[in-house]
Backbone as numpy.savetxt, mean C-alpha at the origin, in Angstrom:
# Nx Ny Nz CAx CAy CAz Cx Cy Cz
11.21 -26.18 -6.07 10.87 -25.42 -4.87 10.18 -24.13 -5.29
9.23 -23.36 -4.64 8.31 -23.04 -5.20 8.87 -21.26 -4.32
8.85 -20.14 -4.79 9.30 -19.00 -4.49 7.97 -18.37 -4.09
8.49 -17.51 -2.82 7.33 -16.43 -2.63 7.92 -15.10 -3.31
6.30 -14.77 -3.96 6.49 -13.37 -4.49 6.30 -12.46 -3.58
7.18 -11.12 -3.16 7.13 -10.14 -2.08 6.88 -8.85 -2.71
6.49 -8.23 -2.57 6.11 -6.77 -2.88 6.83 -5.86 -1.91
7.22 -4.64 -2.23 7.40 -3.45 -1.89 6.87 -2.48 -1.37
6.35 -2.09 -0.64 5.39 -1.00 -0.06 6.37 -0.46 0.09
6.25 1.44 0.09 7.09 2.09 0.18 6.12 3.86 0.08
6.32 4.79 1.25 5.59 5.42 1.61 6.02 7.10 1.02
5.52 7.72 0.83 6.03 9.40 0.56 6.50 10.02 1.62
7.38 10.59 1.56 8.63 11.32 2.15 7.23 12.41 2.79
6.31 12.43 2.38 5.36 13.69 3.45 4.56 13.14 4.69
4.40 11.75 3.88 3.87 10.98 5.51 4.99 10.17 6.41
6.31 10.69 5.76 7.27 10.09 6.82 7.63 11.11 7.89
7.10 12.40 7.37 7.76 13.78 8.07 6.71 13.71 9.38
5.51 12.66 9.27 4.05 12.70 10.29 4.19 11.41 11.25
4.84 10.50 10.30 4.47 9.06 10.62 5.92 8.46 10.65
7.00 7.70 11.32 7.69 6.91 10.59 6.88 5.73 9.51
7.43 5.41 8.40 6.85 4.63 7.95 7.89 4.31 6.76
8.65 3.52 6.88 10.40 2.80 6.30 9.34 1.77 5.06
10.07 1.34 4.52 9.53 0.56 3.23 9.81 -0.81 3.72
8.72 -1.44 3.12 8.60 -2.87 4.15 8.13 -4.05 2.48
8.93 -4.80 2.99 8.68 -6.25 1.62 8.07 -7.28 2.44
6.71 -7.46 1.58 5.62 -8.19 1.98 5.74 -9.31 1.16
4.93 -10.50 1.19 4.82 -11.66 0.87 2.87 -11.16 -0.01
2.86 -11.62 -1.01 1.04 -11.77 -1.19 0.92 -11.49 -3.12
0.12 -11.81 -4.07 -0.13 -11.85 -4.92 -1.12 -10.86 -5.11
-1.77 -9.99 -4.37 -2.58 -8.54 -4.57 -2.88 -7.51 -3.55
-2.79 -6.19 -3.93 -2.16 -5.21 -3.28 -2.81 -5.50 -1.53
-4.53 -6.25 -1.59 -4.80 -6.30 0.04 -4.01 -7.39 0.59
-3.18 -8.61 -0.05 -2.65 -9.51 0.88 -1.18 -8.62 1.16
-0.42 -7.77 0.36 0.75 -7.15 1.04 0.79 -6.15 1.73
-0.51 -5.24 1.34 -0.74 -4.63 2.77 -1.46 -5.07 3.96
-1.75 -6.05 3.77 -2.15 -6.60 5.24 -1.07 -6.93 6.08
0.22 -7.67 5.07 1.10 -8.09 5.54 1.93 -6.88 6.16
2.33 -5.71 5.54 3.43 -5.05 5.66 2.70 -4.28 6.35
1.58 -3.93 7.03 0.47 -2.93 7.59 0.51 -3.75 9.02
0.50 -5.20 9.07 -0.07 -5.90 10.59 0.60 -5.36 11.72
1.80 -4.85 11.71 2.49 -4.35 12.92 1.91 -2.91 13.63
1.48 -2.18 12.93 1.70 -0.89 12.59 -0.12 -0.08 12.54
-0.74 -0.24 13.56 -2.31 0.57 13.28 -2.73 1.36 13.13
-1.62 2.16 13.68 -1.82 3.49 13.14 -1.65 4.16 11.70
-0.78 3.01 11.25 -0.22 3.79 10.08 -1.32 3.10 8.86
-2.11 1.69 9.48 -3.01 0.99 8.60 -4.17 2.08 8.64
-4.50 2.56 9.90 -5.99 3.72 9.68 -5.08 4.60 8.74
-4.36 4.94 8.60 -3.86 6.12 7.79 -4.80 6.24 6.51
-4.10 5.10 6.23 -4.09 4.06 4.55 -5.50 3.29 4.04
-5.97 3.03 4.91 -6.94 2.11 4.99 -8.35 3.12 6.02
-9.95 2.57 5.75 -10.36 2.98 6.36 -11.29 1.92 7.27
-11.91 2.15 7.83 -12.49 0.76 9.21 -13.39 -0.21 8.09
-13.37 0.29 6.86 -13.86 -1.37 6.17 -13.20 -1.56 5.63
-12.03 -1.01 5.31 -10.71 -1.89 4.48 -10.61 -1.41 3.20
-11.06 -0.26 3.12 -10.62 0.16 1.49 -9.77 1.67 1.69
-9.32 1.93 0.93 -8.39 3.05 0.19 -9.43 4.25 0.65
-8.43 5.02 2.05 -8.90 6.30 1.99 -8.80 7.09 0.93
-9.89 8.24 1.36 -10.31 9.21 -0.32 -9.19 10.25 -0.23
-8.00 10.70 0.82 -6.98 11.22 0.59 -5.52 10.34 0.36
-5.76 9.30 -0.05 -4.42 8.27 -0.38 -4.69 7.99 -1.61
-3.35 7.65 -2.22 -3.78 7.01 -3.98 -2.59 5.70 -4.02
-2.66 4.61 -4.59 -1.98 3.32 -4.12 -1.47 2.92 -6.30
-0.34 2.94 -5.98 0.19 2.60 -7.29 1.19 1.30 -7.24
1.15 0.86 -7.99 1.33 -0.44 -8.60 2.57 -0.31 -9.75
3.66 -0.81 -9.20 4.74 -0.56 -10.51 4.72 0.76 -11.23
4.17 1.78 -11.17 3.34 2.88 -11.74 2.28 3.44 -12.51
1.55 2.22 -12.05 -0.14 2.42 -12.77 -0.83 2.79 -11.16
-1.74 3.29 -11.17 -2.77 3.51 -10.48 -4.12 2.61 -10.06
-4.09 2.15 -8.66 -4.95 0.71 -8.42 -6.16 1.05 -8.79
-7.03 -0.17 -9.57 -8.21 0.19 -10.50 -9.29 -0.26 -8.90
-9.13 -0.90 -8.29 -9.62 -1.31 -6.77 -9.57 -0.86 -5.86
-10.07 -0.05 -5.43 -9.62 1.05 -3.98 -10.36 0.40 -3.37
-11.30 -0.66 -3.21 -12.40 -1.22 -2.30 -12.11 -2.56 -1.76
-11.53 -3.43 -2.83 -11.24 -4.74 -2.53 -9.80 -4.88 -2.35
-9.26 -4.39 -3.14 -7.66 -4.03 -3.34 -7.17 -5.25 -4.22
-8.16 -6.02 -5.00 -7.69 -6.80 -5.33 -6.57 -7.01 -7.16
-5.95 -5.70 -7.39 -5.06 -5.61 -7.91 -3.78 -6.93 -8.20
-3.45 -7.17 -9.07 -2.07 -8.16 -9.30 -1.20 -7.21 -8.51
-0.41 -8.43 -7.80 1.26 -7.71 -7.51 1.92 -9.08 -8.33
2.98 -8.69 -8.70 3.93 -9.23 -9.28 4.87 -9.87 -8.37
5.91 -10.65 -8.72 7.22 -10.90 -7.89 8.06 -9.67 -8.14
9.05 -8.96 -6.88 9.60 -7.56 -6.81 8.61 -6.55 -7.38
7.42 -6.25 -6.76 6.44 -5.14 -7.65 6.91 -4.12 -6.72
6.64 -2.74 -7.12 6.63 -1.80 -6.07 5.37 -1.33 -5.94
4.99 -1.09 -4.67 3.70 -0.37 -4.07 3.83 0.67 -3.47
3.39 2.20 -3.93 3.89 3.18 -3.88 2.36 3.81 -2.58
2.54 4.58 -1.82 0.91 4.54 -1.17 1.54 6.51 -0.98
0.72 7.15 -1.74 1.45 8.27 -1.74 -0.39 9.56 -1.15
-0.06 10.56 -0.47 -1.01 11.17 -0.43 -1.63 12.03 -1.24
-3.32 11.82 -1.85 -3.92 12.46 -2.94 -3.64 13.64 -2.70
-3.52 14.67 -3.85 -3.00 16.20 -4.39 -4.54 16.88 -4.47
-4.77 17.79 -4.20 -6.02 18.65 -4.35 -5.98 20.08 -4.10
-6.86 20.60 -4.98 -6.56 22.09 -5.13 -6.95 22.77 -6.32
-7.05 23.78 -6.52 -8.00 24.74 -6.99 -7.28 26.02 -7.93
């Protein structure tokens, strides 16, 4: 019998203080099939994250077990079985 691998999305405590946004286990083999999945309910919180063509806004940064996604466009990153997907807001400043 054949197992689905689920991923972790799981959001920063600064966009929870704006947004609810609880940590959600997705089904998908790269970071755009589990956020599509763990994002479909929720549109507001997908424009957050996402922009109207589907890639990685330029104030979000999307990590992977704790590497940093090399794909902000396609999203087509490996997820693992139990990966965590961290979607945290970019730091800037002077």
């Amino acid at each position: 019998m054949a197992t689905t691998d689920m991923g972790t999305v799981r959001f920063t405590a600064t966009l929870a203080r704006h947004r609810a946004a609880p940590a959600a286990a997705a089904p998908g083999a790269t970071v755009r099939a589990v956020l599509d999945a763990a994002l479909a309910d929720d549109p507001l919180l997908r424009a957050y994250v996402l922009d109207d063509q589907g890639r990685v806004r330029r104030h979000v940064n999307i990590f992977v077990d704790g590497a940093m996604i090399a794909d902000r466009v396609r999203l087509s990153d490996a997820v693992g079985a139990a990966s965590e997907i961290y979607v945290l807001q970019a730091l800037s400043g002077g």
